[in-house]
Backbone as CSV, one residue per row, in Angstrom:
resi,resn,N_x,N_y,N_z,CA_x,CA_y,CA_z,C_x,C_y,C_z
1,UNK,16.337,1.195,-23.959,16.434,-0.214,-24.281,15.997,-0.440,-25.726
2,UNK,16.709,-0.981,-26.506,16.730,-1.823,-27.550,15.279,-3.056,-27.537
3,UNK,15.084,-3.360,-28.784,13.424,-4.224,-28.737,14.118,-5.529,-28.245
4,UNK,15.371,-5.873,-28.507,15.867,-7.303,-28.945,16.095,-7.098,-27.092
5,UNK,16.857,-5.994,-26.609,16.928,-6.174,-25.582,15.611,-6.789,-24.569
6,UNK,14.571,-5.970,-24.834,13.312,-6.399,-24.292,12.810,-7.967,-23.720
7,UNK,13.332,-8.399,-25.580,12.959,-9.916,-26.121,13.349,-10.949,-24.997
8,UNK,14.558,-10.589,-24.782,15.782,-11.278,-23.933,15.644,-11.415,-22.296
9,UNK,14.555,-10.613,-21.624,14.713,-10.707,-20.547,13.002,-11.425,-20.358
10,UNK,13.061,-12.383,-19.498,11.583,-13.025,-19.314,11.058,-12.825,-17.306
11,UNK,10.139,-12.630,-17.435,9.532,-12.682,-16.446,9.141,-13.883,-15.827
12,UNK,10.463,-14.330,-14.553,9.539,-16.055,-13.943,8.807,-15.785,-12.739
13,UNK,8.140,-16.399,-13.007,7.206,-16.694,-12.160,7.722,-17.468,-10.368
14,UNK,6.966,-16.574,-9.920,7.521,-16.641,-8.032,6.802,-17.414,-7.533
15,UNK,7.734,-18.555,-6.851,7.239,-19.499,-6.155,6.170,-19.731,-5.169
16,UNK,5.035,-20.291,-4.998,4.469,-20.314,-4.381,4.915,-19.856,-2.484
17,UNK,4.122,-18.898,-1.557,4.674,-18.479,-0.210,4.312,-20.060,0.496
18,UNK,4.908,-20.076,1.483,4.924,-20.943,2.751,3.745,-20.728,3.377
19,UNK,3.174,-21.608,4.235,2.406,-20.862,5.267,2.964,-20.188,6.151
20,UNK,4.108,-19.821,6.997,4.894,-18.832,7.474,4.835,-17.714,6.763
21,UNK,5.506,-17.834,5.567,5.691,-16.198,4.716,4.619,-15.373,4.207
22,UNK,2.919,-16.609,3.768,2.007,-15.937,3.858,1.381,-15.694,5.182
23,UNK,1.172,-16.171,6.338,1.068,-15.387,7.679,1.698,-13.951,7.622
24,UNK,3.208,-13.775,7.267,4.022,-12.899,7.757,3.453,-11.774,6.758
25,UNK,3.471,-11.646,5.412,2.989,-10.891,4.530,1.122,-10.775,5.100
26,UNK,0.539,-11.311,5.394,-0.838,-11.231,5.335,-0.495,-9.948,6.708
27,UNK,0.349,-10.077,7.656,0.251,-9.217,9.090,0.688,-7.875,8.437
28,UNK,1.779,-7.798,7.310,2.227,-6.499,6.899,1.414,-6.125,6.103
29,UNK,0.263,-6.565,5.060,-0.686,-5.874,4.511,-1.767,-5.625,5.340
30,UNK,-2.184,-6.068,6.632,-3.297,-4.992,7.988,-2.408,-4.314,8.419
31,UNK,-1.301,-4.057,8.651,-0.769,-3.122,9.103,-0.297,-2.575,8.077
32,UNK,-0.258,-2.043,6.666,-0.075,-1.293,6.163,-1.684,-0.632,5.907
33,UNK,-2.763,-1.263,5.573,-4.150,-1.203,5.073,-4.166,-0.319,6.746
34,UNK,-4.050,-0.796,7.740,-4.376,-0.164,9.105,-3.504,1.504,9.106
35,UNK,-2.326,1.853,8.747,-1.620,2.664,8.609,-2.322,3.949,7.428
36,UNK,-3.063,3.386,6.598,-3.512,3.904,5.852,-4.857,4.227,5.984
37,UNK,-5.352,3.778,7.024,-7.088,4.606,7.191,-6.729,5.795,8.454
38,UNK,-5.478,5.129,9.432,-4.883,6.200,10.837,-5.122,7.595,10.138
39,UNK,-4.046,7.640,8.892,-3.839,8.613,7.839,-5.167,9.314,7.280
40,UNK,-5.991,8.361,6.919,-6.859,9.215,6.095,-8.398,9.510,7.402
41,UNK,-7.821,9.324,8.596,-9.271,10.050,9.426,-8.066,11.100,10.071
42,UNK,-6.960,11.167,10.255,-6.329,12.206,10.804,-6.853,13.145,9.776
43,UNK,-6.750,12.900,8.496,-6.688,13.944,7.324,-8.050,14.464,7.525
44,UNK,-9.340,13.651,7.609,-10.539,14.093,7.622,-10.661,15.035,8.555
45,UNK,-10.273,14.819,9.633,-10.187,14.949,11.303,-9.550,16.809,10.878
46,UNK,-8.783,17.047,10.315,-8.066,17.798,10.145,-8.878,18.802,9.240
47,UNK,-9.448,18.329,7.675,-10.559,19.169,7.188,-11.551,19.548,7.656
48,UNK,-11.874,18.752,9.000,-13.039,18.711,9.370,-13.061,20.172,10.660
49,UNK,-11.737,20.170,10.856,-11.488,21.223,12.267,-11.364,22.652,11.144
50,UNK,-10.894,22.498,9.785,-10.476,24.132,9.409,-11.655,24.524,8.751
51,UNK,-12.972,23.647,8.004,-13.968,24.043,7.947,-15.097,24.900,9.053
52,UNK,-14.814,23.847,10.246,-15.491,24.764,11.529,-14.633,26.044,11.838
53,UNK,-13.258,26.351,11.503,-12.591,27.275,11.941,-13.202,28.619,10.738
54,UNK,-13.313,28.156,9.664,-13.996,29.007,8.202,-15.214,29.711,8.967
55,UNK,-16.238,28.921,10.028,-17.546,29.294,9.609,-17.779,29.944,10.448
56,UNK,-16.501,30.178,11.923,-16.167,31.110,12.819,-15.885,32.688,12.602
């Protein structure tokens, strides 16, 4: 991209959510935030079994 190109394109600003669409977004960020700790105690869960398997 060109600078002038840059110049030319503006960033607007997004309308305020609904109370519907922020409900709906607020349920998909605990269930993504929830998806993402499942993940990181499986993972622990998982270091935690090949360390005891090491000291065997």
């Amino acid at each position: 991209m060109r600078i002038y190109e840059l110049e030319l394109k503006t960033i607007k600003p997004r309308p305020p959510l609904t109370l519907a669409q922020a409900r709906i977004q607020g349920l998909k960020n605990v269930v993504d935030r929830d998806k993402q700790q499942l993940h990181n105690e499986r993972e622990r869960q998982r270091q935690q079994r090949e360390h005891e398997q090491k000291l065997l």
